[in-house]
C-alpha positions in Angstrom: -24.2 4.1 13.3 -23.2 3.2 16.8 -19.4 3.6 16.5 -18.2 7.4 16.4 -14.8 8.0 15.4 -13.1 11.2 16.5 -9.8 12.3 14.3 -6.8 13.5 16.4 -4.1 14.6 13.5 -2.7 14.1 9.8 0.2 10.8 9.9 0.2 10.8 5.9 -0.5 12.0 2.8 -0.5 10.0 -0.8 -1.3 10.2 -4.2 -4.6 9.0 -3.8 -6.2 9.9 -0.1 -5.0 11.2 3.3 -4.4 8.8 6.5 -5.5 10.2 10.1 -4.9 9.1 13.7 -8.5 8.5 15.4 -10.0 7.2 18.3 -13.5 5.3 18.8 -15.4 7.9 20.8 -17.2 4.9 22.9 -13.9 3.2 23.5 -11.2 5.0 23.1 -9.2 2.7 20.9 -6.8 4.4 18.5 -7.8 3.4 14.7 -5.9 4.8 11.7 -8.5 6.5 9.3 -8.4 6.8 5.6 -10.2 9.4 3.8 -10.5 8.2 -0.2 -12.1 11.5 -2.2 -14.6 10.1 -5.0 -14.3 13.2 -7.5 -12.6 10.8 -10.5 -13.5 7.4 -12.1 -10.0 6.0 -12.1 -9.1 6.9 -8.4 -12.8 5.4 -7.5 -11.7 2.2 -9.4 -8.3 2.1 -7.2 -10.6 2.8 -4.1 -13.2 -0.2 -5.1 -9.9 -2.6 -5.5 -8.5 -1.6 -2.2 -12.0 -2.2 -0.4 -12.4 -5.3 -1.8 -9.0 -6.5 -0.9 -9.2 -5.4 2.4 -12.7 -7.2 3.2 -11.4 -10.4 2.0 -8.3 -10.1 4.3 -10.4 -8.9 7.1 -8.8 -9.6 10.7 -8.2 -13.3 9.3 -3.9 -12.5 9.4 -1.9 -11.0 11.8 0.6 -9.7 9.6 -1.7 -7.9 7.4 -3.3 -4.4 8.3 -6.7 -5.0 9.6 -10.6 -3.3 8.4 -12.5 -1.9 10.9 -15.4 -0.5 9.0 -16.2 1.4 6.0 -17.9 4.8 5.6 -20.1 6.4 2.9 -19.8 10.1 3.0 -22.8 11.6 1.1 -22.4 15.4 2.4 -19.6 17.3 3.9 -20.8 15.7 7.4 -23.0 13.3 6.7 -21.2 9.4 6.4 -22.7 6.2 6.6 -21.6 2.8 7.4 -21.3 0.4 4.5 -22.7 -2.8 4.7 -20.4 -5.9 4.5 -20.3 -7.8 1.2 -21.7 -4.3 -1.0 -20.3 -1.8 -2.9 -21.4 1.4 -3.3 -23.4 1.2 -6.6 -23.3 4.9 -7.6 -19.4 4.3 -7.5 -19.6 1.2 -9.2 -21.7 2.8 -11.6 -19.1 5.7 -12.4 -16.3 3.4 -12.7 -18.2 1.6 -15.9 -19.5 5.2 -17.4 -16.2 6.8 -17.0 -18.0 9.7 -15.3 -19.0 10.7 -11.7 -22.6 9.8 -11.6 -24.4 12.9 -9.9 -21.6 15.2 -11.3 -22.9 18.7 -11.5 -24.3 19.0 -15.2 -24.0 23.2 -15.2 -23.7 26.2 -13.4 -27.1 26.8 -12.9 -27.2 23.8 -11.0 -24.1 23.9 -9.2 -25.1 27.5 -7.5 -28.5 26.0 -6.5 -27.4 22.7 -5.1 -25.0 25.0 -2.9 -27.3 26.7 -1.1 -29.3 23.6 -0.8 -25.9 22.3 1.3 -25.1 25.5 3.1 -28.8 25.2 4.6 -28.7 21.2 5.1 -25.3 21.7 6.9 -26.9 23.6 9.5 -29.2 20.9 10.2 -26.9 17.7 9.7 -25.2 15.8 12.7 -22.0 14.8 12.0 -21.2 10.9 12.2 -17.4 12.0 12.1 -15.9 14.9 14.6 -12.7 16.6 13.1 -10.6 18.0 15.3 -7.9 18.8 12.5 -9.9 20.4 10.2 -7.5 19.1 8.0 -10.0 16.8 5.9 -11.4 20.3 4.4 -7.8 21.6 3.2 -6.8 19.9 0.5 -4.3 20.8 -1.3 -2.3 19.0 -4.3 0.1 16.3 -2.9 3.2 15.3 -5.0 3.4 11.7 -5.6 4.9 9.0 -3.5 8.7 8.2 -4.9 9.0 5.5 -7.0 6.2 6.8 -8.9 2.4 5.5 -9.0 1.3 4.8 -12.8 0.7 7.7 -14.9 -2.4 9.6 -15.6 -3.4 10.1 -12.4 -6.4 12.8 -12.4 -6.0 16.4 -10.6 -7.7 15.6 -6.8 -10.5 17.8 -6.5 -10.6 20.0 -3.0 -13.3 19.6 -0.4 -14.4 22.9 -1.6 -15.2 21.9 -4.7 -16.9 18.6 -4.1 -18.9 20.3 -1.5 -20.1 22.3 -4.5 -21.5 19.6 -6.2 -25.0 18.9 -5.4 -27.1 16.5 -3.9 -27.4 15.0 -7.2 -23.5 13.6 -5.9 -23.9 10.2 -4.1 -20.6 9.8 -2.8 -18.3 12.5 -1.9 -15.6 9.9 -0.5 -15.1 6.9 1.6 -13.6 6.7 4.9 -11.8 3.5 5.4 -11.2 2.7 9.3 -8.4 0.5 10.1 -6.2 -1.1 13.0 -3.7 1.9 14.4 -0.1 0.7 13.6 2.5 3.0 16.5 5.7 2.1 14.8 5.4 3.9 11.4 6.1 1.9 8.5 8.9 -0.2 7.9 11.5 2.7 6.8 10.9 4.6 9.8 11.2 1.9 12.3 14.3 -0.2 10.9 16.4 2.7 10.2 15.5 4.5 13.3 17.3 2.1 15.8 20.7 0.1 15.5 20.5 -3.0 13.0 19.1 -6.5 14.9 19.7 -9.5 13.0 16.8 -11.4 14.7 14.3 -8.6 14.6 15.6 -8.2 10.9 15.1 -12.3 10.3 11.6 -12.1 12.7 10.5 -9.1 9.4 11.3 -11.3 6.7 9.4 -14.5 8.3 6.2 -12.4 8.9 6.3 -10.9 5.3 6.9 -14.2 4.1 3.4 -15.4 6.1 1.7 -12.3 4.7 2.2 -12.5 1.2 1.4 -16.4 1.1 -2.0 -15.6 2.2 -2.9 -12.5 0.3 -1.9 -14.6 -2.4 -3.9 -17.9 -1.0 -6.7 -15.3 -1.5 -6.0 -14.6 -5.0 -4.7 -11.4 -4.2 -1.5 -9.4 -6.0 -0.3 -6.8 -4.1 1.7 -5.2 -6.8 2.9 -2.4 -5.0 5.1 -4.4 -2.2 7.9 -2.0 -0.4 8.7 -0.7 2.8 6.5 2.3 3.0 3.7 0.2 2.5 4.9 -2.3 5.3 3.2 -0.8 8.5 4.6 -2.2 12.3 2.8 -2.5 16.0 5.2 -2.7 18.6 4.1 -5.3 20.9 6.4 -7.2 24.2 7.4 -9.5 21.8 9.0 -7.8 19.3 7.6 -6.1 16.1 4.6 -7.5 14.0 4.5 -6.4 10.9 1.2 -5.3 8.4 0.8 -5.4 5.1 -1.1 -2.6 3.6 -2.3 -0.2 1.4 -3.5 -2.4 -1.5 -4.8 0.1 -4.1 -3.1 -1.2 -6.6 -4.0 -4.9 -5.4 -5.8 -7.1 -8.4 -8.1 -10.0 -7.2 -8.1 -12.9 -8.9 -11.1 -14.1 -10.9 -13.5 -16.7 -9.9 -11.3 -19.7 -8.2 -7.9 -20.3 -9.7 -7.2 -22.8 -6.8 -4.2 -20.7 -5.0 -2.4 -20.3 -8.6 -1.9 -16.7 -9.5 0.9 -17.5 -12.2 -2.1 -18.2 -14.4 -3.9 -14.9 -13.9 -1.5 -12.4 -16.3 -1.6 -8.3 -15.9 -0.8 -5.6 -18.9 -0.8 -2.5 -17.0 2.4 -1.0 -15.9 2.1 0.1 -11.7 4.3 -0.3 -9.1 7.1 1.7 -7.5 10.4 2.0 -9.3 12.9 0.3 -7.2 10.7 -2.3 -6.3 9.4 -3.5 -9.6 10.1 -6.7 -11.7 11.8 -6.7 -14.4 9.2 -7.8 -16.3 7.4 -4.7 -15.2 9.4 -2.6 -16.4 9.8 -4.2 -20.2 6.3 -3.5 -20.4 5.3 -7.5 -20.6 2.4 -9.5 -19.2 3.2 -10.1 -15.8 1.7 -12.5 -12.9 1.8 -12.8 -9.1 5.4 -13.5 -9.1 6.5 -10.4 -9.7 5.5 -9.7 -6.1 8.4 -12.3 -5.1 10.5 -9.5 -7.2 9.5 -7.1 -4.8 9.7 -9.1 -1.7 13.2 -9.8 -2.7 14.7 -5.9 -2.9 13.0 -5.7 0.3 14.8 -8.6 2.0 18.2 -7.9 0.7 17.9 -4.1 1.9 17.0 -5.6 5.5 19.3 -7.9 6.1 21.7 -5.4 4.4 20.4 -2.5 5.8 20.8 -1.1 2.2 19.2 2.6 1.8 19.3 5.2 -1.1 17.7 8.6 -1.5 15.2 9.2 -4.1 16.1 12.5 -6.2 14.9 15.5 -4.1 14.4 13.9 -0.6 16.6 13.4 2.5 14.5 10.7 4.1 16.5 7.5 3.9 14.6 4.4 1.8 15.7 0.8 2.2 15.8 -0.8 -1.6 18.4 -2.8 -2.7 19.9 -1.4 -6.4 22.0 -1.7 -9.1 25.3 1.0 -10.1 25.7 2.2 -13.4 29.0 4.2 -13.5 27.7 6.8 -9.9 24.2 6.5 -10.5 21.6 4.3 -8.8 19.3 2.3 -10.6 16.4 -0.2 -10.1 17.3 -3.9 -10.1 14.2 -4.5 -12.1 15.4 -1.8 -14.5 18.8 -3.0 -15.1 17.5 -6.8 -15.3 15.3 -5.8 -17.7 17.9 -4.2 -20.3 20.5 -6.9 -19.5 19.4 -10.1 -18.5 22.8 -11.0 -17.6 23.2 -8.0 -15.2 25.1 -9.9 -11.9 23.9 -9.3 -8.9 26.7 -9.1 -5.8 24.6 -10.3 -3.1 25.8 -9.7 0.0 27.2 -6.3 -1.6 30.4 -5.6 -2.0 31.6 -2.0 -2.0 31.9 -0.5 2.0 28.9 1.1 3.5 28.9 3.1 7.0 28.2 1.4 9.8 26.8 -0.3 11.7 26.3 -2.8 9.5 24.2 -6.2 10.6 26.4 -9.4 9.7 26.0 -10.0 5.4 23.5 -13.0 5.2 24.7 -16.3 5.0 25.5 -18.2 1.6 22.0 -20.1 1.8 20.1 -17.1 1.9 21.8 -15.4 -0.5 21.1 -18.1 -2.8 17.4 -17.8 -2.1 17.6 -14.1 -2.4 19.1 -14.5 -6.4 16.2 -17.0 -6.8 13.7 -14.4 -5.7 15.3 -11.7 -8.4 15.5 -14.2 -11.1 14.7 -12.9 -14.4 12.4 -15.7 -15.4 9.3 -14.8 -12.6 8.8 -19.1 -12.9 12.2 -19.7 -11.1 11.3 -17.7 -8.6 10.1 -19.3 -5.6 6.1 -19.1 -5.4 4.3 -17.6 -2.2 3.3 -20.8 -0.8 7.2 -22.3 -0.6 8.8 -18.8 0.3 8.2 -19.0 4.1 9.4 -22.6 4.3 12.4 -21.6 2.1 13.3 -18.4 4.5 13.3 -20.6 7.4 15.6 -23.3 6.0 17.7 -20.7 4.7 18.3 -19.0 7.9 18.4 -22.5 10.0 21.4 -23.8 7.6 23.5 -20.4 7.6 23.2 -20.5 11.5 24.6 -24.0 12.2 27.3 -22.9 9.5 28.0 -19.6 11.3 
């Protein structure tokens, strides 16, 4: 492999893998790197969804995050580059049996294949220079708030899959992606005083992003702030969509329409979900538009709450019930009738952007309608934003 990639710190930790600063040793270019541990046929599954995702986006839109390569590690420092268009097949291979293939099958085994690795790890170059160390200290990570989807198997540590042979084809795999400076979307709207255009400028690029992931035949499923990365450039923000683990492809050609492509399982993060979602009932692409729409009413609001146990601010729009927050989707999906008081009512502490304009208001209600086929689909939403915001300005 002609690229090496040198890792510089820990910038975040998930549910599922560990994101690092890097830097092309050649070049010097800063790349964000994603380590994905292989130890469980579910996470795998998430892993193979995500890499597929991200090789259809590619580099082909600006306001979604970018794939710079991917790596196979096959020992503790031994990785290899992935060819475009293939999978791993011993991953692919453990997602169908349920099992990692090359697990250890007994102890016997296990101390033998050890010493095996403590002797080849003398002799192995490394294709990826740590300078953290902290890819070999794993430890248990709590979940991301709102929750991931249940079930989610114990992560094995570096230790341990170390130990598991040579009979193990894939230890994990190492996803290299464009560096974003501006954190994700929390971090850099709440960090500075509220901008209406900047604010107007997010919701136009999200609009462009989601169209095309779902021109693709892509569902995000998983749309919210956190997972909303930003470059700062000279002319303002841009704005990436990422992490798409939870992402479903459409299959075969369904000509751009997603409503016709339904989904059973329950995933998603709590204030962000549709209400559909939450009922438990099949589901389509729409209920992405859900999502977008909590996130556009928080930033034009600048509405924030703070999930149970934290102090870090999260913008998420929400519904009261008596002092307690509670999901939109959640409350739309016990009362159908639930109103929603968009701009919000009750007094918030400044500073405060102005409340959006009566025309986007009305788009934002269509966006959290109940029925997922009256909201607007991907392909009108940008065109609908625009209008929205042209005919509240000249009525300002």
């Amino acid at each position: 492999m002609e690229e090496l990639y040198t890792l510089e710190r820990e910038v975040g930790r998930g549910s599922y893998g560990v994101v690092f600063e890097g830097q092309m040793s050649k070049t010097g270019q800063k790349v964000a790197i994603k380590r994905l541990p292989c130890s469980n046929p579910e996470c795998i599954e998430l892993y193979l969804q995500e890499l597929w995702a991200m090789r259809a986006t590619a580099k082909n839109h600006t306001n979604v995050i970018a794939l710079h390569n991917c790596l196979l590690q096959t020992g503790p420092r031994s990785l290899k580059p992935l060819r475009p268009g293939k999978l791993p097949l011993c991953l692919v291979e453990s997602v169908l049996k349920g099992s990692v293939v090359g697990a250890k099958q007994s102890q016997e085994q296990s101390n033998s294949t050890q010493s095996n690795n403590q002797r080849t790890r003398k002799n192995s170059t490394s294709k990826l220079q740590d300078r953290t160390n902290t890819s070999q200290n794993k430890s248990k990570s709590d979940a991301i708030t709102p929750q991931r989807p249940a079930k989610r198997a114990r992560k094995r540590s570096a230790t341990e899959e170390e130990t598991q042979g040579t009979q193990l084809k894939c230890l994990a795999l190492w996803l290299v992606m464009e560096y974003c400076d501006g954190g994700d979307l929390n971090q850099f709207l709440l960090s500075k005083p509220p901008d209406e255009e900047q604010n107007h400028s997010v919701v136009l690029q999200l609009s462009s992003a989601i169209a095309f992931l779902h021109r693709l035949g892509i569902t995000h499923r998983d749309l919210k702030p956190a997972n909303v990365l930003v470059c700062v450039s000279d002319k303002g923000p841009v704005v990436k969509v990422a992490d798409f683990g939870l992402s479903k492809m459409a299959e075969g050609s369904l000509t751009g329409d997603l409503c016709r492509q339904h989904f059973s399982s329950t995933c998603g993060s709590d204030f962000y979900m549709a209400p559909e979602v939450w009922g438990g009932q099949s589901y389509t692409a729409q209920a992405d538009i859900f999502s977008l729409g909590v996130m556009f009413w928080a930033v034009l609001e600048r509405i924030t709450f703070l999930e149970e146990g934290t102090t870090e601010e999260q913008l998420g729009a929400y519904a009261c019930k008596g002092r307690w927050l509670m999901p939109l989707g959640e409350a739309l999906s016990e009362n159908p009738d639930f109103p929603l008081c968009i701009p919000m009512k009750f007094k918030r502490a400044p500073p405060l952007p102005p409340a959006p304009g009566p025309h986007v208001c009305a788009l934002l209600l269509d966006m959290l309608a109940v029925d997922p086929f009256s909201r607007p689909r991907a392909d009108q939403l940008e065109s609908r934003v625009r209008t929205a915001l042209r005919q509240d300005a000249h009525c300002a």
